[in-house]
Every structure is written in structure tokens, then in C-alpha cells.
TORSE-163309 format. One line per field, with one value per residue (C-alpha): residue in three letters; x negated, y, z negated. Coordinates in steps of 0.02 Angstrom, whole numbers, plus 50000, padded with zeros to 5 digits. Each point is the difference from the previous one (the first is absolute). Example, Ala and Ser with C-alpha at 12.3 -4.5 7.8 and 13.67 -1.06 7.14 Angstrom:
2
resn <- [ALA_SER]
xx <- [49385_49931]
yy <- [49775_50172]
zz <- [49610_50033]
END
This chain:
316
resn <- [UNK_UNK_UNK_UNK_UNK_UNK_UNK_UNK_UNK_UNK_UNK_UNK_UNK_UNK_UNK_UNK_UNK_UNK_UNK_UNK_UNK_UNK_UNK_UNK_UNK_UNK_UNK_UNK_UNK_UNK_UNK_UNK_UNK_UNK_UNK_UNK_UNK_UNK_UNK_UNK_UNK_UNK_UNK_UNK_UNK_UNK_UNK_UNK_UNK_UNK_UNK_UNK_UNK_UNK_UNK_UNK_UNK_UNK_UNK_UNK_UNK_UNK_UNK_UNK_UNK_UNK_UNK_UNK_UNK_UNK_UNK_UNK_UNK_UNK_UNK_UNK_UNK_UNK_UNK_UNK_UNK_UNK_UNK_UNK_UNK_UNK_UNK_UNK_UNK_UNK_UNK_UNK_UNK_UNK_UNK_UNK_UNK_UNK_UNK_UNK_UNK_UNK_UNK_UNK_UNK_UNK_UNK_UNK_UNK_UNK_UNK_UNK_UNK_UNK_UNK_UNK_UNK_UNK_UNK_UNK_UNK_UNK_UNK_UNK_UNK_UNK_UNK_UNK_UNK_UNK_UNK_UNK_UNK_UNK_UNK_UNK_UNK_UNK_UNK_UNK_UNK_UNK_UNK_UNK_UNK_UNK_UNK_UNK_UNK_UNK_UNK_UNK_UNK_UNK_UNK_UNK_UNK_UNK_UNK_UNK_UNK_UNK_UNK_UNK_UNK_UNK_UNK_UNK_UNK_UNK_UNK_UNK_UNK_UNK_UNK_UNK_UNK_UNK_UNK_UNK_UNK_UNK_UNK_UNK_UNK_UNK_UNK_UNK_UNK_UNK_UNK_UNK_UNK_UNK_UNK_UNK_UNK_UNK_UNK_UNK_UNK_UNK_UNK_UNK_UNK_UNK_UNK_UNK_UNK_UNK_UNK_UNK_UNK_UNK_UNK_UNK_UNK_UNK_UNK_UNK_UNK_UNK_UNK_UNK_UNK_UNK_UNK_UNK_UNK_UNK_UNK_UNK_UNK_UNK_UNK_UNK_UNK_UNK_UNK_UNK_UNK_UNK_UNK_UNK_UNK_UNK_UNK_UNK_UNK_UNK_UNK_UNK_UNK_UNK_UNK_UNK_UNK_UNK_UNK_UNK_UNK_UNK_UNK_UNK_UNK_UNK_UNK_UNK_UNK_UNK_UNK_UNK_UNK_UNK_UNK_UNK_UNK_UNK_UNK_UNK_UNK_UNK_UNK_UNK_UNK_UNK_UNK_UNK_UNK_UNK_UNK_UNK_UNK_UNK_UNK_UNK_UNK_UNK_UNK_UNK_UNK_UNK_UNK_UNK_UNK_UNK_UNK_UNK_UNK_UNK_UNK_UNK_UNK_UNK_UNK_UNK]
xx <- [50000_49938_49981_50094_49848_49936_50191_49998_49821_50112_50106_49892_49828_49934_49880_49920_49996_49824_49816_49953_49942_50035_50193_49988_49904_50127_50157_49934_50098_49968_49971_49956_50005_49904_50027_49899_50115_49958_49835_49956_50067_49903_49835_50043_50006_49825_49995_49980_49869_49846_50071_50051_49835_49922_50132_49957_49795_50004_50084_49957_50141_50170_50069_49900_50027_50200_50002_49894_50103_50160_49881_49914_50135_50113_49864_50001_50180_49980_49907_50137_50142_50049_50055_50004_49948_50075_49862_50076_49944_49974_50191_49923_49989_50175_50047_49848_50032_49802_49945_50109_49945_49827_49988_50096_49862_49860_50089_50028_49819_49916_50105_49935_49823_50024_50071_50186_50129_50114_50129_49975_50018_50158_49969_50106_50085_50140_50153_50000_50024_49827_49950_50126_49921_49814_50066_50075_49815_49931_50117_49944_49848_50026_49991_50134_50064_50117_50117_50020_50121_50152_50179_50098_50070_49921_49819_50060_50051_49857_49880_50080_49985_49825_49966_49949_49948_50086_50074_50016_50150_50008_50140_49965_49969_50170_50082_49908_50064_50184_49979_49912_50117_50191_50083_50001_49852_50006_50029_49976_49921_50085_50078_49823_49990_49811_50067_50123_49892_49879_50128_50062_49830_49977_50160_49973_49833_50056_50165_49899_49853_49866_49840_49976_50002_50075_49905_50074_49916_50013_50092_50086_50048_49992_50212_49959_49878_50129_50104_49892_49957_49974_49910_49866_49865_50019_49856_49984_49927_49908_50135_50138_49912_49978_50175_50024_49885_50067_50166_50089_50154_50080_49933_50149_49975_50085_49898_50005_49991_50163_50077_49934_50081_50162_49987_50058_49837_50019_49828_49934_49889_49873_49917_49886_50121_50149_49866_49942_50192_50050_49879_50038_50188_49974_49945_49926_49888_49951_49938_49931_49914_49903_49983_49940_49845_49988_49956_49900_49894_49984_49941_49873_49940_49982_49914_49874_49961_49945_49903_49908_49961_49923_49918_49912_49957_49908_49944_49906]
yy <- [50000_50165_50105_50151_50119_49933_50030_50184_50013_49958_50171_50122_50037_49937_50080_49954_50140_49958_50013_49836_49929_49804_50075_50055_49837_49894_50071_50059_50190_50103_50128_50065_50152_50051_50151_50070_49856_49875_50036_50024_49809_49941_50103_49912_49826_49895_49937_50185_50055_49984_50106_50110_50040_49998_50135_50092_49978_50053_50181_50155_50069_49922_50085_49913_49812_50055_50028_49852_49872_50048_49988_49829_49910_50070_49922_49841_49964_50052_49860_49910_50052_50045_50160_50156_50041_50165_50090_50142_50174_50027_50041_50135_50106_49975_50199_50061_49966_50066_49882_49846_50034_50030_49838_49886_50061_49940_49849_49974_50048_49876_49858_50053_50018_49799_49982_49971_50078_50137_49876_49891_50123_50104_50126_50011_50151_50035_50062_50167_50151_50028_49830_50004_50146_49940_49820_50132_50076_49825_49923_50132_49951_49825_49948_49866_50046_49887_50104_49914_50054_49994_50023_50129_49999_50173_49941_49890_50131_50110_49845_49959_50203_49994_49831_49901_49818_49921_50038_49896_50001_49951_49848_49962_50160_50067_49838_50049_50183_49909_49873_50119_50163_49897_49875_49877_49886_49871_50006_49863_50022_50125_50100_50022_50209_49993_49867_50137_50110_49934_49943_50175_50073_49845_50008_50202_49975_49883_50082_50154_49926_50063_49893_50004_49825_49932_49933_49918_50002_49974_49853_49936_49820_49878_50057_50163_49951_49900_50129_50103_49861_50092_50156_50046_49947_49952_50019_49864_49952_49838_49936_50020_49927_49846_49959_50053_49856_49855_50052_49928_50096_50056_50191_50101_50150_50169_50144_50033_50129_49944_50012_50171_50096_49922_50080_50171_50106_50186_50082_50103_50163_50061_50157_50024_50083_49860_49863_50051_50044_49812_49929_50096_49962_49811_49955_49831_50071_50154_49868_49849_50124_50107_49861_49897_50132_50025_49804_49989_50133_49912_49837_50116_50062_49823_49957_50132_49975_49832_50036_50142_49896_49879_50132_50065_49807_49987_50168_49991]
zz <- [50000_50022_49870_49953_50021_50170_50042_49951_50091_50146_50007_49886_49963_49850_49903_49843_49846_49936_49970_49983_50133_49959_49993_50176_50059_49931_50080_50134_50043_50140_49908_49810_49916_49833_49879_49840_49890_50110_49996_49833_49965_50120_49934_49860_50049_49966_50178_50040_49884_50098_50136_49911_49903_50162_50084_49829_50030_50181_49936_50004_49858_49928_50152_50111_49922_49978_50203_50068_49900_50061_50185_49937_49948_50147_50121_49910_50011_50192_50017_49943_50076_50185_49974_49924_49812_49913_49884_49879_50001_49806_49908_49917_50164_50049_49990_50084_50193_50048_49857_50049_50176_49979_49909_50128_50128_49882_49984_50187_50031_49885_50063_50187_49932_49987_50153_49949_50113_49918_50078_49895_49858_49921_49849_49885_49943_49867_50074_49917_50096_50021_50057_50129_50051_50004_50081_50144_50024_50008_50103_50137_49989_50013_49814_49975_49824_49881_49902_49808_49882_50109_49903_50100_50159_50003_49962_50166_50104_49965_50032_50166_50057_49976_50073_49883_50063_49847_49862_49827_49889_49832_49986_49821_49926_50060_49932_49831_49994_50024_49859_49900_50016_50048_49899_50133_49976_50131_50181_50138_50175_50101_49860_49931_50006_50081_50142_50016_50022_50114_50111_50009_50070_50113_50083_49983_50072_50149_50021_50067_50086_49888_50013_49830_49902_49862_49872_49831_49838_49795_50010_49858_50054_50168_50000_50031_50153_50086_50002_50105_50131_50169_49912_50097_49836_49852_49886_49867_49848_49973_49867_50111_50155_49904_49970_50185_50088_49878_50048_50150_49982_50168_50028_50099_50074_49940_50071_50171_50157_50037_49835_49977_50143_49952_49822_49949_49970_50059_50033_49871_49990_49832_50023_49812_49904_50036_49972_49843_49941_50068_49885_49855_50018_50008_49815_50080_50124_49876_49887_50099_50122_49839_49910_50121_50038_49822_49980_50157_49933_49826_50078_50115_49841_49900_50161_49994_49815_50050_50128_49916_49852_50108_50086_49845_49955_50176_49985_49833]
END
């Protein structure tokens, strides 16, 4: 029987939300994508250490080691996979567009200095007004970006406008908000609020031919994946790809071109001021979207601390 992953492989992209690299061997995803979290687990993982100390050695500053293993470990897993890798641009930037910007070139330029393609590469941005902003000035210059942190259609909108390749929302962290802040506590498959919502922007997306793709994230449980069969990705974490390939549960299809222009999704327009006034006036977005960056940037900074205390150690 085939399983229920190699079924979903069949009708959406799947991409595996890690930094290990014996994760991404054994599933075997097109793609991956890593962030600061990710990251800083990984740093942390024995099989890791003696790259890591050597990343650390070969550095000029805590700067320098921060950048090259995002760069080291997104080469590795480019080894492993066929496709493309997405590398953050540091959380802590994400409301300085020359910043964000300045740092995605870096980025870009020290994968090319090792002869990687920036095809193979997206950068990662949060989806705050001033990322969308910065993703718009790399997109033009052929800098595929990844917009994280996705929780309003207007995040969407504003994404698709500047052309973002793909964009990433957050399935589990909107069903958290919903448990969290609603007395409802439970909800199955297609009632799930963050399968509503990404099946908003994809029909959205598809309804009025934008190129931009849909890509899934944060998910909660394997229900929740299903549901979204026929996304364009789904990004997704070791412990839920697991229960995935043992599974040989028929996979049916939900999401699809043809679906979408049958749905009801009028086009939509942000200029600044109605952006930042949408996301103030959804409590969900307001929240996820902050605190998202907010926790981003603390996992940047636990990452850092690590590094520069190794640093000084090699440094001594």
C-alpha cells in the first residue's frame, strides 16, 4: 500500500521543517526550510557539535559565525534535497526594510560564493509591513523571498502585490489563538480556523492568477495536513511526517485551481495605512504576527549567546 505521505507528495510539495539533516534524509522532501528555532535545536544536538565549533573557529565575530551557519547548514541540506532551502533574514530586523534587505543580499552572496544558485535559495522574511516591503525590492532583483508569519488575508494580499515567490502561513498558531482566546477547544479538519484560512489565500491566490505560492506551516496534527491536500507546500515537521509514511490512509485532494475560481473571493487592495489598521483590528493576526517576531527574535538571541560563548572558548 502506499503510504499516506508518498500520496500527498503526489499533489503538493512536501517540505520538511528542520535542521537536521538525518530528518530530511529519511523522508526525503523536495524542499526544507529552517528558522532561528530550528536552528538553535539543531546547534544543540551532539551530532552537530563539531560543526558547529568549527563554523564558530572559522569566524571573524558572533556576527560572522551567526550568518555562515544559517549558509552551512542551508548548503548541507541542499545536498540533500532537490530543491530549494529557505534561510531567515535575522527576526530582529523585521522593521528595518534597508536592514532586512541588506542582509538577504549577504545571504544570497555567500551562498553564490559556494557556487549554489539563488534558485535554489528563498529568504525568509516576516510578513510585517516592512518585510513585505524589502521582499518587493528583492523580488526585483531576482531574490526569491518566503514570507513567514502569515495570519491575515491582508499579510496575503500585500505578499501577492509585491510578488513574493511563496508565502508561509501559520496553520497551528491560528488554531492556538482560537483554543486559547474562544471557548471552543476542538475542531476537526476543515473547520480547523488556520485550514480556513489558508484555503482562503489559496483559492484567493489562484482565483486571481497571482504566481505567488502557497505554503502551509505550524502544524498541529496529520488532520490538519489532510485537510490542505492540493496546497501548493506544505512544510512539515519531522514528528508529523512520521505518522504520515506509516500511514496508508487514502489522501483526497481538497485544494485545487479548479476549486478556487469556483469560490467566492473578491480581490482586495492594502495601501500602508489599511494594512496596518487590518492587522490591528484582527486580535489574531495583531498577536500571532508581534508575537511571532517577538519569539523569532528571542530564539536569534539564545542562538547568538551560544555561539559567542563558544566563540570566546575558541578564542581564549
Amino acid at each position: 500500500m502506499t503510504s499516506a505521505l508518498d500520496q500527498l507528495k503526489t499533489m503538493t510539495v512536501v517540505v520538511a521543517d528542520t535542521g537536521d539533516f538525518h530528518s530530511i534524509e529519511k523522508y526525503k522532501p523536495t524542499d526544507a526550510t529552517t528558522n532561528p528555532s530550528l536552528l538553535l535545536q539543531a546547534a544543540k544536538m551532539p551530532q552537530y557539535q563539531d560543526l558547529v565549533k568549527q563554523i564558530v573557529s572559522d569566524s571573524s565575530s558572533v556576527e560572522d559565525a551567526f550568518d555562515k551557519l544559517f549558509v552551512e547548514f542551508g548548503a548541507r541540506i541542499l545536498d540533500i534535497v532537490p530543491g530549494r532551502v529557505s534561510t531567515e533574514v535575522d527576526a530582529r530586523l523585521s522593521y528595518d526594510v534597508a536592514a532586512q534587505v541588506e542582509k538577504a543580499r549577504k545571504l544570497i552572496g555567500m551562498y553564490e560564493a559556494r557556487g549554489i544558485s539563488r534558485d535554489r535559495i528563498l529568504i525568509k522574511l516576516s510578513s510585517s509591513y516592512e518585510g513585505i516591503a524589502a521582499c518587493k525590492i528583492l523580488e526585483a532583483e531576482g531574490i526569491h523571498c518566503n514570507m513567514t508569519l502569515i495570519f491575515s488575508i491582508a499579510q496575503a494580499v500585500l505578499c501577492a502585490e509585491a510578488k513574493a515567490t511563496l508565502i508561509s502561513p501559520f496553520v497551528g498558531r491560528i488554531l492556538d489563538w482560537f483554543v486559547a482566546n474562544t471557548d471552543r477547544k476542538e475542531y476537526q479538519g476543515h473547520e480547523d480556523p488556520g485550514v480556513i484560512r489558508v484555503t482562503q489565500v489559496y483559492n484567493y491566490y489562484k482565483k486571481h492568477g497571482y504566481t505567488t505560492e502557497v505554503m502551509g506551516a505550524s502544524f498541529r496534527n496529520v488532520g490538519e495536513i489532510l485537510a490542505l491536500a492540493g496546497c501548493d507546500l506544505l512544510t512539515i515537521s519531522p514528528k508529523l511526517l512520521e505518522p504520515l509514511s506509516s500511514s496508508t490512509e487514502t489522501v483526497v485532494r481538497h485544494l485545487s485551481p479548479e476549486t478556487a475560481a469556483k469560490s467566492e473571493s473578491p480581490k482586495l487592495s492594502y495601501d500602508e495605512a489599511s494594512f496596518r489598521e487590518a492587522i490591528k483590528n484582527d486580535p489574531m493576526a495583531n498577536e500571532k504576527l508581534y508575537g511571532g517576531i517577538d519569539a523569532f527574535s528571542s530564539d536569534a538571541v539564545k542562538l547568538e549567546d551560544q555561539l559567542k560563548a563558544m566563540f570566546e572558548d575558541l578564542k581564549k
